[in-house]
N, C-alpha and C positions, 0 to 999 in steps of 0.2 A: 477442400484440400488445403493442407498448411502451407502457406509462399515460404517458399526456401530460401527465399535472399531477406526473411523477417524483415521487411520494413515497416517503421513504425507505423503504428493506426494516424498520428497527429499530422504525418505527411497526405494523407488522404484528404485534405484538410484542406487544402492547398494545391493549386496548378501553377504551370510554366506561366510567367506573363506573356500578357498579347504583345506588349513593347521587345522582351526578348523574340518572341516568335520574327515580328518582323526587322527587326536588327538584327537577326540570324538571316532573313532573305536577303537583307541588301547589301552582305556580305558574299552573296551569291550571283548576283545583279550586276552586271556591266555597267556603271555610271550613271543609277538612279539617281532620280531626284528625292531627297530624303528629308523628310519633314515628318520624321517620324519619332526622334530620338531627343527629349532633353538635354541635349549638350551644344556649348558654345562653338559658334565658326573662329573666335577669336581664338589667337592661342596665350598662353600663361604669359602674363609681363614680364619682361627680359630679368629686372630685379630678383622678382620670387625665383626664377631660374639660378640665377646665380648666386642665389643664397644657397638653394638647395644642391650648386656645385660645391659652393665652399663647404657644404657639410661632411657631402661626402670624400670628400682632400683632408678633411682636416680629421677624418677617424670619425665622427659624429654617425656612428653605424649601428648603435647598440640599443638594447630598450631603454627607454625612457623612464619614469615613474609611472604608475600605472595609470594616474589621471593626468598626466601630461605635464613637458618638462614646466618648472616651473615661471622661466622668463614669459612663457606664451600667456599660462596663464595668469601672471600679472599683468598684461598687455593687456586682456581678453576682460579683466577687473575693472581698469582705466575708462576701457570704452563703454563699457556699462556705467559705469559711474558717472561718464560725462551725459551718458544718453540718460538715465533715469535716475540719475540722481542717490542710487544705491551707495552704502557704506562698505568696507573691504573686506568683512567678512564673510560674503558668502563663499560659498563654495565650487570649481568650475572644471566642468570630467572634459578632456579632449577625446576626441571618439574617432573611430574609422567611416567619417563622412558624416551626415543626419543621421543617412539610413542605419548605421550602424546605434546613435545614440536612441533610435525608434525599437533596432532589437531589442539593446539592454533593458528601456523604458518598458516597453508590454511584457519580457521574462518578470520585470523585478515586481512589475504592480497590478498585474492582471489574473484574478485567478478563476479557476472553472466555475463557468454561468453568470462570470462578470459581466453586464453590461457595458459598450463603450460608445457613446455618441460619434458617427461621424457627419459630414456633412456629403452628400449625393451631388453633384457629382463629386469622389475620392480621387488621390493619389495612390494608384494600385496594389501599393504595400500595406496600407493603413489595415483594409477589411482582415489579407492573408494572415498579418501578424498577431490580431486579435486571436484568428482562429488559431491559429498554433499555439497562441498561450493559454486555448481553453475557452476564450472569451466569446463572446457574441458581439456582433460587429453592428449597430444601430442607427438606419441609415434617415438621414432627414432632407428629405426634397427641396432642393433651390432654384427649380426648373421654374420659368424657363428662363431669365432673367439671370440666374444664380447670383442674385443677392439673396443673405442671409436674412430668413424671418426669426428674429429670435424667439417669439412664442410658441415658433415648431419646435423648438429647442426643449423651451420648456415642457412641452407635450410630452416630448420623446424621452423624458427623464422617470426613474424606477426606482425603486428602492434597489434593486438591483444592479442600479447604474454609479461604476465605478470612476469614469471621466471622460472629457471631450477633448474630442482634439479638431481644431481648427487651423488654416493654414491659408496665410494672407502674405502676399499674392500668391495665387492657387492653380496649382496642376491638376484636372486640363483645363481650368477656363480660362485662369487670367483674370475672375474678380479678385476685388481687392476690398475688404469690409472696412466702411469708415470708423473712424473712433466712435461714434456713437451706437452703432452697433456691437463693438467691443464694450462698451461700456454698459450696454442693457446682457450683454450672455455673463458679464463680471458679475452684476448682481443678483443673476439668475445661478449661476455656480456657486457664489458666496450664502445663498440662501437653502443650499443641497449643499454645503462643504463637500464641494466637487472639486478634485485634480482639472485644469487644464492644460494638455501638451498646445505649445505653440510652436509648429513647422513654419520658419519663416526664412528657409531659404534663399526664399527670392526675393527679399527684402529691398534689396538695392534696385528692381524691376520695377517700380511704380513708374510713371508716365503723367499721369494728369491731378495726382493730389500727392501730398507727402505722406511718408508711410507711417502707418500707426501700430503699434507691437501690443500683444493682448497684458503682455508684463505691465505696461503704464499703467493699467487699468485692474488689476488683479493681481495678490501675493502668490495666491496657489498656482503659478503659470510654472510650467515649465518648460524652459525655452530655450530652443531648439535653433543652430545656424549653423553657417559652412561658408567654403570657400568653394565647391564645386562648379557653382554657374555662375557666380558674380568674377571670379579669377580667373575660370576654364580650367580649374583644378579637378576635373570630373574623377579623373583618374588616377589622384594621388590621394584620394580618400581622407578627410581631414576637417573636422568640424567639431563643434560642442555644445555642450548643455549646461545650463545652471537653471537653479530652482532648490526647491524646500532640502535641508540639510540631511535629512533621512534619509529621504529618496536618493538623494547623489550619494551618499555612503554605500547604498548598499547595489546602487547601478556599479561603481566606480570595484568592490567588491566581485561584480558578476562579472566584470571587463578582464580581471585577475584571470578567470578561468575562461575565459573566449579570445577577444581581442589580444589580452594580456594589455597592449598599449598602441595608440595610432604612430603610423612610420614615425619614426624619430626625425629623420632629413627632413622628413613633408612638417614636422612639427615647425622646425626652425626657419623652414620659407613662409609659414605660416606667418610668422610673426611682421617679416617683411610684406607680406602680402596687405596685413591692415593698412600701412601707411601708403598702397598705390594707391593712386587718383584712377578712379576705375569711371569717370562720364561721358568719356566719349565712347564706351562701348556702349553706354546705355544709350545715348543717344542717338545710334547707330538703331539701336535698338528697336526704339521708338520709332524710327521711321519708316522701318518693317512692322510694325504693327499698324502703324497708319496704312500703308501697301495693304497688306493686308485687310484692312476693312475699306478702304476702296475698293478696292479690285471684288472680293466677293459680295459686296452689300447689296447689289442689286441682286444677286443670281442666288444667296441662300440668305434663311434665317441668322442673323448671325447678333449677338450682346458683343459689344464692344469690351475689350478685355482691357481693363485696365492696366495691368502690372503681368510677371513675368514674359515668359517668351512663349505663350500657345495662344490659339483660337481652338474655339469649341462650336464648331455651324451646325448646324440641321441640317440632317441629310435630306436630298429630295424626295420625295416618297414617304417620308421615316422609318427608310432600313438604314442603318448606316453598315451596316455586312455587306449589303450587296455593293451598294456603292465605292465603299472602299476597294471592295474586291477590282471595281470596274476601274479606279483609279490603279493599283499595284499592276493592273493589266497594260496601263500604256506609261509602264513604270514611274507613280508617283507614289511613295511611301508615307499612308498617312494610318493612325487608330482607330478600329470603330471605339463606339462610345461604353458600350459593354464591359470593356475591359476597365472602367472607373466608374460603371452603374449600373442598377437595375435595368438600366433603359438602354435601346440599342437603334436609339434617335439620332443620335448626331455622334460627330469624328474629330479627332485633336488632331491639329495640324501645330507644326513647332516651326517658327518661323525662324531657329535657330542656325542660319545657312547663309550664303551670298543672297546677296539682291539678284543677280541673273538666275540664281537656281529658284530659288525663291519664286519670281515673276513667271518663271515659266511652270513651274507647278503650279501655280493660282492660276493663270491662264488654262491651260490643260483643264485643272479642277470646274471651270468656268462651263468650259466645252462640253462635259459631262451633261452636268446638269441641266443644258440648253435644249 
């Protein structure tokens, strides 16, 4: 029988994430403990706030240019050129968040029966978006350790396969690939003239070594940042891309008819946002992931997560369904592992929250398991 509301086949393709599903419950929940949700307990430094007041006082209300006004992105030039040494030419699209420069990216470059390397455990968006643009989504096991083997990389590569996307430090674990292993998937992509997407959102997250970006290491990177978790800009949507001049042309083209342009206002506290001194949240940080592998090291499997704000433990048992379940039950709000894998072994906890809420959901989680 024909569906009468025609919804497209490509949505089929695709479900509700497991992270919405339970961010829809703890919106339902009387004072959950929530370590479920990638977002900052910090709020936005007062600056970027009141940049983004004078924007909108001063009429600053209108679209933008389509790749973003252009003071930001001269800022956005600056810092890559101090960081890698780049010349002023390249090209720099502002987007509505990563997520949004990851839409544009799999519309503009992915086509049906594309192959796309990911790495297992994923950021929930990566596989969906493949699949919507046609593609096949290529999954490469980092269990249990999730360090990257780069020769599963090479394994996993096809005539078929259009590019990889890597994302250091990494939602849900929290590794963090060193330069040396950047440096061995460079030469393996340079040797397939493979695209690489670099997600590195959480760049500012590292904790125990300095962060290494796949760009130092490779020209075909396309790289990918934000202000959403290092500012606590979750919710003003606001990030960008640069990479090979084609590609940005014709992402920046596809923005025209979607995005059209990210917030204008959010543009210009953008800009303020680069020069806050953002270390003492990181270090605030750090010492909740330290908590963190305290408190559960003895009672679960757990890798030490280097960089962003998640832990990835092993469930007892290895269901992490049920157990999770068992935790939502005496309200602690965590992921099974499913929703970023094949495997539905272990659970993301986001340790993005107070130290009191925090300690008492890791105690709780403790109790479970005992």
């Amino acid at each position: 029988m024909r569906d009468i509301y025609q919804i497209a086949d490509r949505m089929g393709l695709i479900d509700a994430s497991g992270i919405r599903k339970v961010f829809d419950l703890a919106a339902k929940m009387t004072d959950p403990i929530n370590l479920s949700i990638g977002q900052p307990d910090f709020d936005v430094p007062n600056p970027v706030k009141a940049r983004a007041i004078e924007a909108i006082q001063s009429g600053f209300n209108k679209y933008t240019q389509t790749q973003g006004m252009a003071e930001l992105r001269d800022a956005l030039a600056r810092q890559c050129t101090q960081e890698f040494g780049w010349s002023g030419d390249r090209d720099y699209l502002v987007t509505s968040g990563v997520s949004g420069a990851l839409v544009l990216a799999m519309l503009t470059l992915v086509n049906p029966g594309d192959e796309v390397v990911i790495l297992d455990p994923y950021f929930v968006m990566y596989s969906h978006l493949i699949r919507l643009a046609g593609g096949i989504p290529i999954a490469v096991d980092t269990y249990d350790d999730f360090q990257v083997n780069p020769q599963r990389i090479a394994d996993a590569i096809t005539d078929k396969t259009r590019m990889l996307i890597v994302n250091s430090p990494a939602n849900p674990t929290g590794a963090i690939m060193p330069a040396s292993v950047l440096s061995d998937i460079a030469d393996i992509a340079a040797k397939r003239d493979l695209l690489v997407v670099s997600d590195e959102i959480y760049l500012d997250f590292c904790y125990d070594e300095p962060f290494a970006s796949m760009a130092s290491y490779y020209g075909n990177t396309l790289l990918m940042r934000g202000f959403s978790k290092s500012h606590a800009m979750t919710g003003w949507r606001i990030g960008w891309v640069t990479g090979p001049k084609p590609i940005l042309e014709k992402m920046t083209m596809l923005q025209q008819y979607s995005f059209v342009c990210a917030p204008s206002i959010v543009q210009a506290a953008a800009i303020e946002a680069l020069s806050c001194d953002m270390s003492a949240q990181v270090a605030a940080y750090k010492k909740k992931r330290d908590m963190v592998c305290e408190t559960l090291g003895k009672a679960f499997d757990l890798s030490r997560p280097g960089g962003a704000f998640y832990a990835f433990p092993a469930a007892p048992g290895g269901d992490a369904t049920s157990f999770v379940t068992e935790a939502i039950s005496r309200g602690v709000l965590i992921i099974p592992g499913n929703v970023f894998s094949a495997r539905d072994t272990h659970f993301r906890i986001s340790y993005a929250t107070t130290d009191e809420k925090l300690k008492e959901g890791l105690d709780i989680l403790v109790d479970i398991a005992s």
